[in-house]
PyMOL Python script that loads the backbone (N, CA, C, O; Angstrom):
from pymol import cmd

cmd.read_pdbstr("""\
ATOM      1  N   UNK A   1       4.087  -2.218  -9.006  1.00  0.00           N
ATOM      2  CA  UNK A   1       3.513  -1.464  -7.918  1.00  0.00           C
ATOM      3  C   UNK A   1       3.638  -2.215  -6.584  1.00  0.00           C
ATOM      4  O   UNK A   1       3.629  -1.610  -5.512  1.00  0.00           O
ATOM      5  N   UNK A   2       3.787  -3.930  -6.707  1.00  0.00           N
ATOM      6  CA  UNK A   2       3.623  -4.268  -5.497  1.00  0.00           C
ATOM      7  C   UNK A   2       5.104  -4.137  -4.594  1.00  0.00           C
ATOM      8  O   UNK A   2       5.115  -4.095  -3.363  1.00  0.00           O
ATOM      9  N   UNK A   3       6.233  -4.086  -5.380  1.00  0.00           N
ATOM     10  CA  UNK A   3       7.434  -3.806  -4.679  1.00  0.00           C
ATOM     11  C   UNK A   3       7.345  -2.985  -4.415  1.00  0.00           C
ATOM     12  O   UNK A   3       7.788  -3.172  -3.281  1.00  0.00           O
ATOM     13  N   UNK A   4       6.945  -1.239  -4.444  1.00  0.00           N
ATOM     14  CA  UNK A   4       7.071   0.206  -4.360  1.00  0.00           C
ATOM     15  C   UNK A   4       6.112   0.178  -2.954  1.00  0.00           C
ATOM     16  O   UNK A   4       6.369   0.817  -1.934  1.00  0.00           O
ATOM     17  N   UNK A   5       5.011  -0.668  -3.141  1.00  0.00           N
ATOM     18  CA  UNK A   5       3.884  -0.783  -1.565  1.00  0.00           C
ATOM     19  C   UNK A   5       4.874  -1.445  -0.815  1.00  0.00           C
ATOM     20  O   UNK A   5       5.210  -0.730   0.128  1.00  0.00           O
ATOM     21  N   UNK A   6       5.367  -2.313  -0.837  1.00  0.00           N
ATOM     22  CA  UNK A   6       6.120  -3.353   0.163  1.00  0.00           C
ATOM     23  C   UNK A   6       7.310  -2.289   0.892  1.00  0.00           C
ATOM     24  O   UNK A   6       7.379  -2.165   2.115  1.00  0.00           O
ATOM     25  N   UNK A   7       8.090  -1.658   0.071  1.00  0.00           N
ATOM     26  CA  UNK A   7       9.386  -0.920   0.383  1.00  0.00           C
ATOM     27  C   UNK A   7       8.588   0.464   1.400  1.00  0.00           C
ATOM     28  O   UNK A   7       9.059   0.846   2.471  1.00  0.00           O
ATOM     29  N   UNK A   8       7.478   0.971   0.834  1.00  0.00           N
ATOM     30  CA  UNK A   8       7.229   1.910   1.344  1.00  0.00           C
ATOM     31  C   UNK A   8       6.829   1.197   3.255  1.00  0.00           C
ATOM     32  O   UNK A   8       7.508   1.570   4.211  1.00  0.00           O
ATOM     33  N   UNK A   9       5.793   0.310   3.386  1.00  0.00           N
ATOM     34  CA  UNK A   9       5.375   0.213   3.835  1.00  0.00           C
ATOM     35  C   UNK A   9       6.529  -1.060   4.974  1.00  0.00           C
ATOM     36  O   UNK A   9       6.099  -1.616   5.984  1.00  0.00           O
ATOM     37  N   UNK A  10       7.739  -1.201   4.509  1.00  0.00           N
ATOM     38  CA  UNK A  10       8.827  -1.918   5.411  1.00  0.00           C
ATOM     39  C   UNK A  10       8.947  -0.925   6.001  1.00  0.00           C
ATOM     40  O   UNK A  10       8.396  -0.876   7.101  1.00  0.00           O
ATOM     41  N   UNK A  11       9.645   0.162   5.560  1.00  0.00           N
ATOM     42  CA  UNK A  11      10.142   1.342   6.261  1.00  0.00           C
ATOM     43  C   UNK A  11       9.154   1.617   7.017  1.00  0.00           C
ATOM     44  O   UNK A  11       9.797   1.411   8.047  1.00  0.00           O
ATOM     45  N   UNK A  12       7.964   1.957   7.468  1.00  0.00           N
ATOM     46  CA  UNK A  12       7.373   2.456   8.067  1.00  0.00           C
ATOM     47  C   UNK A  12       6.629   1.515  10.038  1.00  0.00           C
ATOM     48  O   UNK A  12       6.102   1.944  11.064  1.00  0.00           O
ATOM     49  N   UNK A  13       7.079   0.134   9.501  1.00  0.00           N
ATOM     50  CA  UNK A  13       6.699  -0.664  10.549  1.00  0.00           C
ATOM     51  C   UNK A  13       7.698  -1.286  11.219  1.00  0.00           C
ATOM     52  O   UNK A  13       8.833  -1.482  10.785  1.00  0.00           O
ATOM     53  N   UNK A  14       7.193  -1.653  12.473  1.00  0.00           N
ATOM     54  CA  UNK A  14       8.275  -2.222  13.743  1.00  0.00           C
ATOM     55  C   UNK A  14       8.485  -3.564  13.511  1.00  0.00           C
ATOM     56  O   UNK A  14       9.385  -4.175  14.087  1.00  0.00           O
ATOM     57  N   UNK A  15       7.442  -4.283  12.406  1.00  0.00           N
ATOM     58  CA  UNK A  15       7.705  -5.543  12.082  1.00  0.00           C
ATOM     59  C   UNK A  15       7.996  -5.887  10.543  1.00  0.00           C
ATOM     60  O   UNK A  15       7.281  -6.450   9.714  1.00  0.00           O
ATOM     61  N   UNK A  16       8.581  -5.647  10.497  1.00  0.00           N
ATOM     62  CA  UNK A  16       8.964  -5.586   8.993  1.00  0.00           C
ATOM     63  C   UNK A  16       8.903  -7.034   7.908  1.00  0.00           C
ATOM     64  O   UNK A  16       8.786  -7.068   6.683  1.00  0.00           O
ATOM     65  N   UNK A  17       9.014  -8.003   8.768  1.00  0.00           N
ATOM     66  CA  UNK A  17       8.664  -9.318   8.375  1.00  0.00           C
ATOM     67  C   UNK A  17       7.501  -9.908   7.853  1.00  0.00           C
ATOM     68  O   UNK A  17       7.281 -10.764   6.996  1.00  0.00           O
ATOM     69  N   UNK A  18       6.486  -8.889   8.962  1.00  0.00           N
ATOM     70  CA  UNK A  18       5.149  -9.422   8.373  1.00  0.00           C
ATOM     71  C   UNK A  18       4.370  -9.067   7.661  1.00  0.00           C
ATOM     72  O   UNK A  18       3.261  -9.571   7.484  1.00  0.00           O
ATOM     73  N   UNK A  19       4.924  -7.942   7.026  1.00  0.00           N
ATOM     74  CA  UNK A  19       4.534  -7.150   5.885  1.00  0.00           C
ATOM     75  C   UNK A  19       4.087  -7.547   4.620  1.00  0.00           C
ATOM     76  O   UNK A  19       5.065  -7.543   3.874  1.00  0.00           O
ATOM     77  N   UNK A  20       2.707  -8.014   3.806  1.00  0.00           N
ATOM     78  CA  UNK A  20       2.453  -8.721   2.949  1.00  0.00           C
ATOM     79  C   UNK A  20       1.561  -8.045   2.122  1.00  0.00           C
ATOM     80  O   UNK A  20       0.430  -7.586   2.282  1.00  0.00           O
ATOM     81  N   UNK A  21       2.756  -8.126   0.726  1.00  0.00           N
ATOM     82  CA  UNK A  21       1.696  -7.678  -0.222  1.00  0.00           C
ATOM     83  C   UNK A  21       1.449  -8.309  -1.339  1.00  0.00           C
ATOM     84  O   UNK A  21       2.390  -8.919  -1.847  1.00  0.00           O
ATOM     85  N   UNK A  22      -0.140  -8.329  -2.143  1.00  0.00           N
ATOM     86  CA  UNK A  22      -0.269  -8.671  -3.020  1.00  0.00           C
ATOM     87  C   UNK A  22      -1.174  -8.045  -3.959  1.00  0.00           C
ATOM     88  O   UNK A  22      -2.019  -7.233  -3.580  1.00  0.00           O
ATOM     89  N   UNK A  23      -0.997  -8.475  -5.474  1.00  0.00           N
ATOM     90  CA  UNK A  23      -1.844  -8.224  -6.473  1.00  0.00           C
ATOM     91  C   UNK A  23      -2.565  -8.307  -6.914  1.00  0.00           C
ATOM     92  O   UNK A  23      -2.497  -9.522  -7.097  1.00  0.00           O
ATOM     93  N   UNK A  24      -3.784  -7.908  -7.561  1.00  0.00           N
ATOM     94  CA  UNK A  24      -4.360  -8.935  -8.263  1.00  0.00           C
ATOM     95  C   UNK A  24      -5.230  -7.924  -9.485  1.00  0.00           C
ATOM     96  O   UNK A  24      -5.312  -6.736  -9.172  1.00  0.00           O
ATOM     97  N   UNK A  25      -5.699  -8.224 -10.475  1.00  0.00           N
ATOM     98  CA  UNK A  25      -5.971  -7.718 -11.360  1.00  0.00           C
ATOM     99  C   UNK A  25      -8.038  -7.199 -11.816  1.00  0.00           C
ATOM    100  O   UNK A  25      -8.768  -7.843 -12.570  1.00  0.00           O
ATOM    101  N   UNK A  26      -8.336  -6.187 -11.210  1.00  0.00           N
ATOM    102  CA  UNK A  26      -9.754  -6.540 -10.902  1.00  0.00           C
ATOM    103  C   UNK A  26     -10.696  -5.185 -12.426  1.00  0.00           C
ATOM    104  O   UNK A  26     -10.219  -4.056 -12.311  1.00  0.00           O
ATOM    105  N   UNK A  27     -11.314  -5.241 -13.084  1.00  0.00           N
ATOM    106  CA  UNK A  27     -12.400  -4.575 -13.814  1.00  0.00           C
ATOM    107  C   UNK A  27     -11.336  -3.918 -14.311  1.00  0.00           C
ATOM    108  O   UNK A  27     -11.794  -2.781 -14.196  1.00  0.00           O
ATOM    109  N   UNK A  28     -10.007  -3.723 -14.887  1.00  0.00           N
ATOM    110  CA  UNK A  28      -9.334  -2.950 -15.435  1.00  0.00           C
ATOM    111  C   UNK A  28      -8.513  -2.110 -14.662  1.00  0.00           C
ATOM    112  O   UNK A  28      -7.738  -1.297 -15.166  1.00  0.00           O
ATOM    113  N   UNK A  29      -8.618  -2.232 -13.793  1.00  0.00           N
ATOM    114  CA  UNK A  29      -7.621  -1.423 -12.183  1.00  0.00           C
ATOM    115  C   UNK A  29      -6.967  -2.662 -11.597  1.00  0.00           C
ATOM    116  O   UNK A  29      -7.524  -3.760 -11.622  1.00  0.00           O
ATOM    117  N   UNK A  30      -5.645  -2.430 -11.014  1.00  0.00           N
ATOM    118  CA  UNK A  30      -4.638  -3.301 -10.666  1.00  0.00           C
ATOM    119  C   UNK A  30      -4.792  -2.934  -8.773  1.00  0.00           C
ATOM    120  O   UNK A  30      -4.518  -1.966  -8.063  1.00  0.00           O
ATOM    121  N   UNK A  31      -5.128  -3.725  -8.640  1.00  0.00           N
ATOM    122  CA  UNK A  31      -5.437  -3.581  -6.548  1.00  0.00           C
ATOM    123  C   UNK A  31      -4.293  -4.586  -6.197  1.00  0.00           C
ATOM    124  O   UNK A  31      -4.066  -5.736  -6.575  1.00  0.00           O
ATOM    125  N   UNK A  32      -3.618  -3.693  -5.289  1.00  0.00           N
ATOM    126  CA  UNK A  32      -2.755  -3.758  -4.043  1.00  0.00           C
ATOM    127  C   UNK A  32      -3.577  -3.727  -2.864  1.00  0.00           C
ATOM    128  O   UNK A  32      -4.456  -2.916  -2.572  1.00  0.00           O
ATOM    129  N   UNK A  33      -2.991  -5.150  -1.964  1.00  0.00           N
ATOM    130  CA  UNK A  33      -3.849  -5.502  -0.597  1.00  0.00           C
ATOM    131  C   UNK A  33      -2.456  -5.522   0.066  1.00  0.00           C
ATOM    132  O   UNK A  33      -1.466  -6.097  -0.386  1.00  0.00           O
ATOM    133  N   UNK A  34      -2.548  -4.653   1.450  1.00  0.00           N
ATOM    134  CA  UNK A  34      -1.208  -4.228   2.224  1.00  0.00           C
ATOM    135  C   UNK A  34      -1.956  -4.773   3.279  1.00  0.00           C
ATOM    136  O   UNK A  34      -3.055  -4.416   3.702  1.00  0.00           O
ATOM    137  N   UNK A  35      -0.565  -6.495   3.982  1.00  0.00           N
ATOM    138  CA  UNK A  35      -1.368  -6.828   5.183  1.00  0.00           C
ATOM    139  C   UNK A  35      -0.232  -6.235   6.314  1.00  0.00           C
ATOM    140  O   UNK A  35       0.877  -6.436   5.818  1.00  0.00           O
ATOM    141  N   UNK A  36      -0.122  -5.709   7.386  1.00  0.00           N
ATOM    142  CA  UNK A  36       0.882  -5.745   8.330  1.00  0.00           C
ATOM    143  C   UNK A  36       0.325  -6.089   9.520  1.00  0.00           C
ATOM    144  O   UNK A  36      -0.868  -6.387   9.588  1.00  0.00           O
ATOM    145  N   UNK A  37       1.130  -6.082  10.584  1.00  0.00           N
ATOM    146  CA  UNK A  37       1.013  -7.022  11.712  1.00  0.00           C
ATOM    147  C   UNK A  37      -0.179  -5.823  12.366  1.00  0.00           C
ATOM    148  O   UNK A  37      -0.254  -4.663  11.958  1.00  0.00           O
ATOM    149  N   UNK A  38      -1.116  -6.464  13.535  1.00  0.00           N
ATOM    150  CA  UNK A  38      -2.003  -5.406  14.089  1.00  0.00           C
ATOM    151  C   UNK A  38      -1.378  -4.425  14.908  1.00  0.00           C
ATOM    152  O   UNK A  38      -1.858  -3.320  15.161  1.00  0.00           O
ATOM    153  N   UNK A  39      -0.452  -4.805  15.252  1.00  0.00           N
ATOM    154  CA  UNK A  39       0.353  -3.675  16.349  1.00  0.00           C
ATOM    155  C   UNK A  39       0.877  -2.417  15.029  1.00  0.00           C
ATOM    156  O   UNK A  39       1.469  -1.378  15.323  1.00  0.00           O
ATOM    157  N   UNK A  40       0.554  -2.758  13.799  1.00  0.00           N
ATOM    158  CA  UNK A  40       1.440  -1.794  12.986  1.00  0.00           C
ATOM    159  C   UNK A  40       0.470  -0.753  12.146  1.00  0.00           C
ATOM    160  O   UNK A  40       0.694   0.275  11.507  1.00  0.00           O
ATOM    161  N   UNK A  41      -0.767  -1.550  12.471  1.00  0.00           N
ATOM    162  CA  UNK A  41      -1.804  -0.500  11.223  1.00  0.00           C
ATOM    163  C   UNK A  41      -1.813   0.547  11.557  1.00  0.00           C
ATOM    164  O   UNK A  41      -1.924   1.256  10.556  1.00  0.00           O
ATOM    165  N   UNK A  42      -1.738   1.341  12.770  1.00  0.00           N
ATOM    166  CA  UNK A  42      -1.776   3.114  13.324  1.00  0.00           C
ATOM    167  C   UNK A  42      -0.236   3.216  12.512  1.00  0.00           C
ATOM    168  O   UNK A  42      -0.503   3.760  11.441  1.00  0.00           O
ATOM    169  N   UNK A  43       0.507   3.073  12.534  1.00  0.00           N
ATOM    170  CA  UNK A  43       1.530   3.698  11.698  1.00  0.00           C
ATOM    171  C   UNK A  43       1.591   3.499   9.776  1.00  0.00           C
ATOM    172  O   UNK A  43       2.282   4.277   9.118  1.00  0.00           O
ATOM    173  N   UNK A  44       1.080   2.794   9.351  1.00  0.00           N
ATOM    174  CA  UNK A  44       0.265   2.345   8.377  1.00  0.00           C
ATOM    175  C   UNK A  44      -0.500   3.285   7.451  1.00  0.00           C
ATOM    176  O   UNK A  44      -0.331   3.659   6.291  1.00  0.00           O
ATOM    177  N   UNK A  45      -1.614   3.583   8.622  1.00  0.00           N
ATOM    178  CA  UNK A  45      -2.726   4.429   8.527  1.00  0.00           C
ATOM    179  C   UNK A  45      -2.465   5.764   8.820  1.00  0.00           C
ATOM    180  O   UNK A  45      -2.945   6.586   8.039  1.00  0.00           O
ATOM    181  N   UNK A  46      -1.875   6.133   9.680  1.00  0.00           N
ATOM    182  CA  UNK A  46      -1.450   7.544  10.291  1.00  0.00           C
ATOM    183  C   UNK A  46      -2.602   8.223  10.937  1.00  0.00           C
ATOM    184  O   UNK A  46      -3.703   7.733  11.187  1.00  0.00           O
ATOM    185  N   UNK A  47      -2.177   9.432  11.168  1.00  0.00           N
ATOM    186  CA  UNK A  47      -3.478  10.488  12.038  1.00  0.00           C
ATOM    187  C   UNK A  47      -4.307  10.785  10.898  1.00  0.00           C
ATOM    188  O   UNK A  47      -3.976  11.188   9.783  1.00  0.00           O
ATOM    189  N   UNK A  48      -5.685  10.458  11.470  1.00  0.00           N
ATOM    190  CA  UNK A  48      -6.660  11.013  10.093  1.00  0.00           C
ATOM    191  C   UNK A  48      -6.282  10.128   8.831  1.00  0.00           C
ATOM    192  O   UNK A  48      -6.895  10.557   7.854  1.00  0.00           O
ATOM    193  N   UNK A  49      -5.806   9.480   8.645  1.00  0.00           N
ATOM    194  CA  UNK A  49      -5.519   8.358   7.545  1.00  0.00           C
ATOM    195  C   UNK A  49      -4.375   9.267   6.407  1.00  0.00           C
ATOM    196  O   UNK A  49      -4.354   9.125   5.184  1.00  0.00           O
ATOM    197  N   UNK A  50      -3.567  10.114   7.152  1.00  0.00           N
ATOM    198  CA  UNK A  50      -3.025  10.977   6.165  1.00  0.00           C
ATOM    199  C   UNK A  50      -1.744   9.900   5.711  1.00  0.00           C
ATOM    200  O   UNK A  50      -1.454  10.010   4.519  1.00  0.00           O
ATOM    201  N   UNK A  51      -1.084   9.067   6.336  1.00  0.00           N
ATOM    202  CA  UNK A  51      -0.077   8.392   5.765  1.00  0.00           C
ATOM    203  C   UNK A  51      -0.971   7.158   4.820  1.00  0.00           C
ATOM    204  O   UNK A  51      -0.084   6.420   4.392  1.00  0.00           O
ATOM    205  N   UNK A  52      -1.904   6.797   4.480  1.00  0.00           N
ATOM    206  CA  UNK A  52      -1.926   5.834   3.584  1.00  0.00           C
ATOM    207  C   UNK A  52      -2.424   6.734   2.449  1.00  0.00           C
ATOM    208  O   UNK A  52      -2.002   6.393   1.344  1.00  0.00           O
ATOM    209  N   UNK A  53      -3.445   8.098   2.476  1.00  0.00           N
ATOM    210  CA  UNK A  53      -3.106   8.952   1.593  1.00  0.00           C
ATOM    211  C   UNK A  53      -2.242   9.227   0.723  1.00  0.00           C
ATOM    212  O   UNK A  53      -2.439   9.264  -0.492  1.00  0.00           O
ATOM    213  N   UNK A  54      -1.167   9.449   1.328  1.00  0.00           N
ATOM    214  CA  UNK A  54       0.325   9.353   0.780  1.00  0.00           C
ATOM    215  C   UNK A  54       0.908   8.541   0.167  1.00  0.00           C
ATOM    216  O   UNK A  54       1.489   8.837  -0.877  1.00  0.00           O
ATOM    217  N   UNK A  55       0.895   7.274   0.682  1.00  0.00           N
ATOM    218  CA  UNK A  55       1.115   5.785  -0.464  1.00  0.00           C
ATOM    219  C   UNK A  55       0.575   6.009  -1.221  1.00  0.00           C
ATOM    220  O   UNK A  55       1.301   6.210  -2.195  1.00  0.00           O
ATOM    221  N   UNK A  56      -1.230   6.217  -1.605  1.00  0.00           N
ATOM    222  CA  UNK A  56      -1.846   5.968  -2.264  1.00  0.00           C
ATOM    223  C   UNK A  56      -1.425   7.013  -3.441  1.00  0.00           C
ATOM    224  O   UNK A  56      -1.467   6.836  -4.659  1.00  0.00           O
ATOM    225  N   UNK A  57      -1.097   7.906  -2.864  1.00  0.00           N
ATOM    226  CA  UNK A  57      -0.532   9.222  -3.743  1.00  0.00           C
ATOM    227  C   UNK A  57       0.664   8.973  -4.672  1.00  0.00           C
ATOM    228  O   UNK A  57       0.761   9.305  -5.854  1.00  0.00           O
ATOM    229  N   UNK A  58       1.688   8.228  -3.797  1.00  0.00           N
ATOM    230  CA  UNK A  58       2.959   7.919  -4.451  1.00  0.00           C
ATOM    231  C   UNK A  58       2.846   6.760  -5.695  1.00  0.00           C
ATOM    232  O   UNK A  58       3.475   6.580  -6.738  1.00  0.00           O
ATOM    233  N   UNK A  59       1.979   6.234  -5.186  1.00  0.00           N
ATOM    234  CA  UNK A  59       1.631   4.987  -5.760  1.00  0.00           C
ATOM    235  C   UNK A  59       0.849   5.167  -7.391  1.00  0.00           C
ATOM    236  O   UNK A  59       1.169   4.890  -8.547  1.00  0.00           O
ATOM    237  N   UNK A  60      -0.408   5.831  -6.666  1.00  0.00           N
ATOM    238  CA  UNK A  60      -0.525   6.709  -8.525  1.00  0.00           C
ATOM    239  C   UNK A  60       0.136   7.335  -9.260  1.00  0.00           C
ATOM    240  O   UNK A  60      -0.011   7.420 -10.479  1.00  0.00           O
ATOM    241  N   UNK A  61       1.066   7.922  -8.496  1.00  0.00           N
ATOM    242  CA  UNK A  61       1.986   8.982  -9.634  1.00  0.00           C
ATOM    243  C   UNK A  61       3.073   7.905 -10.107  1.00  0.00           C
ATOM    244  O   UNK A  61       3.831   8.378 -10.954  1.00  0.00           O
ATOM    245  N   UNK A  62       3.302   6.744  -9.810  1.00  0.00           N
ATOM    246  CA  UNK A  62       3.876   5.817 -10.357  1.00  0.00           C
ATOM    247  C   UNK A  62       3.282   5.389 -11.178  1.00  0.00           C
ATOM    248  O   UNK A  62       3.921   5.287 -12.225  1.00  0.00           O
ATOM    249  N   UNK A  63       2.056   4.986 -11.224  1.00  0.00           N
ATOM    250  CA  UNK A  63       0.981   4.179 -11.879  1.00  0.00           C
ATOM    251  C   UNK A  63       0.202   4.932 -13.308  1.00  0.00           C
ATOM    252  O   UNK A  63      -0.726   4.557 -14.025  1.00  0.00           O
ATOM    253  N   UNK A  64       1.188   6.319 -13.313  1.00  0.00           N
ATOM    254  CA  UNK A  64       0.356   7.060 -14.312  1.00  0.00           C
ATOM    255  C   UNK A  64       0.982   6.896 -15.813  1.00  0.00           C
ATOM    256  O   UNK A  64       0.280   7.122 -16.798  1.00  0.00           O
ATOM    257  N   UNK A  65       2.131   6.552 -15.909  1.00  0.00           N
ATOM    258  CA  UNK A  65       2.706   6.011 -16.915  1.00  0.00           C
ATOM    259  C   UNK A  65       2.301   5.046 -17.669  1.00  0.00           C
ATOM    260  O   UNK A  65       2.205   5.120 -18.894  1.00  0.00           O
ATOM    261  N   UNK A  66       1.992   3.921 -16.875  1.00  0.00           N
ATOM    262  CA  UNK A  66       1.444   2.678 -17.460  1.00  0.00           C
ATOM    263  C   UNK A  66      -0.049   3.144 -18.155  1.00  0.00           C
ATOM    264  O   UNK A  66      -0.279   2.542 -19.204  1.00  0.00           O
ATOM    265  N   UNK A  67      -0.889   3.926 -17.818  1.00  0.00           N
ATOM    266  CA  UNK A  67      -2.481   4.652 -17.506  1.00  0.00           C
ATOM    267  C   UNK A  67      -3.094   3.529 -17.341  1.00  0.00           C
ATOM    268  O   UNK A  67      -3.740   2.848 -18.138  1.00  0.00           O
ATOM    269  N   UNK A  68      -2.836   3.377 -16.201  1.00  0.00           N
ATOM    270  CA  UNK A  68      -3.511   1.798 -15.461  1.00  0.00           C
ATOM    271  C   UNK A  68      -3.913   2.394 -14.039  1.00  0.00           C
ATOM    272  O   UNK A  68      -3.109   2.979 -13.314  1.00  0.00           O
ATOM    273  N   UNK A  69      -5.636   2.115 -13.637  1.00  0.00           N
ATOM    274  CA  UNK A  69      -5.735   2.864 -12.195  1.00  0.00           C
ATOM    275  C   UNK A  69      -5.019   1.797 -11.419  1.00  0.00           C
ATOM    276  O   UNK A  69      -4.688   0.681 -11.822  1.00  0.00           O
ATOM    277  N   UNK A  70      -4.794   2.465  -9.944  1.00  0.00           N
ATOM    278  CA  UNK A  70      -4.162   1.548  -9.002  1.00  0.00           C
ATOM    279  C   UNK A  70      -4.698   2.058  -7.569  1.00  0.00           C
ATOM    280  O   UNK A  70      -4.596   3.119  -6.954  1.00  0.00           O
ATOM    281  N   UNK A  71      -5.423   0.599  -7.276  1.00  0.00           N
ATOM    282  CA  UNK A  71      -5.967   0.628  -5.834  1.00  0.00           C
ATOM    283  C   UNK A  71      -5.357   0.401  -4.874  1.00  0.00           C
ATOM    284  O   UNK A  71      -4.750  -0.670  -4.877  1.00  0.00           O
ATOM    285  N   UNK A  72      -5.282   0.986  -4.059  1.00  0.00           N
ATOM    286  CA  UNK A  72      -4.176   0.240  -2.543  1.00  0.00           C
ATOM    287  C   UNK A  72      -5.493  -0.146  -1.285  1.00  0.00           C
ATOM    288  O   UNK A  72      -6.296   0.727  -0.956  1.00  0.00           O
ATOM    289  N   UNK A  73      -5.525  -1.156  -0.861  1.00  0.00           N
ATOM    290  CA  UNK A  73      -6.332  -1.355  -0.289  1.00  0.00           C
ATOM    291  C   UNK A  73      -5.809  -1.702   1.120  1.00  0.00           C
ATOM    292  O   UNK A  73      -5.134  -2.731   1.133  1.00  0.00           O
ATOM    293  N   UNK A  74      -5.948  -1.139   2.203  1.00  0.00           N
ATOM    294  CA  UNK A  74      -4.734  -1.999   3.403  1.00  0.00           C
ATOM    295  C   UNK A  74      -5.959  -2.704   4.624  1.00  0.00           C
ATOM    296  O   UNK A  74      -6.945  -2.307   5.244  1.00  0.00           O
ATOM    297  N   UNK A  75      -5.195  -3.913   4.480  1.00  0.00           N
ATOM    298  CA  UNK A  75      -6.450  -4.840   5.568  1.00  0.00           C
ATOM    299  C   UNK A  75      -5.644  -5.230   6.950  1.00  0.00           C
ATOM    300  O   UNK A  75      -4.487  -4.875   7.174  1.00  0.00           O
ATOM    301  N   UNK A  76      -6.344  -5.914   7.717  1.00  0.00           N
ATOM    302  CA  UNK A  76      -6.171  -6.286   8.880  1.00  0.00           C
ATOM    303  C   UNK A  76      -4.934  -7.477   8.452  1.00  0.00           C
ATOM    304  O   UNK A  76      -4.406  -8.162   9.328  1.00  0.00           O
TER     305      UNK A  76
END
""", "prot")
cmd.dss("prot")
cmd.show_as("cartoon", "prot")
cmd.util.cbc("prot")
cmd.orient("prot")
């Protein structure tokens, strides 16, 4: 899951370098923490938060195979 957050979330920013993601394994759900640069979180986030919706969307329907929940969490 964390390559599928990273790829999604290169494409979408002006800094593509600083794009950092990681894993970690928490109560039986697998959380994704998406860091990008501050100039990048409005594109990130989108209007009304509808583009991280969408990750989060893509991201489960990936995640449904394994039947493992999957959190995307995106920070500063």
């Amino acid at each position: 899951m964390k390559e599928l957050v990273e790829i999604i979330a290169k494409a979408l920013v002006d800094n593509p370098d600083e794009v950092v993601v990681t894993e970690t394994e928490k109560d039986k759900a697998l959380v994704v923490n998406l860091k990008v640069a501050p100039s990048d979180m409005g594109k990130v986030i989108g209007k009304s938060g509808r583009i991280a919706k969408s990750i989060r969307a893509v991201v489960s329907a990936a995640a449904s195979k394994s039947d493992k929940k999957v959190i995307v969490e995106i920070d500063n």
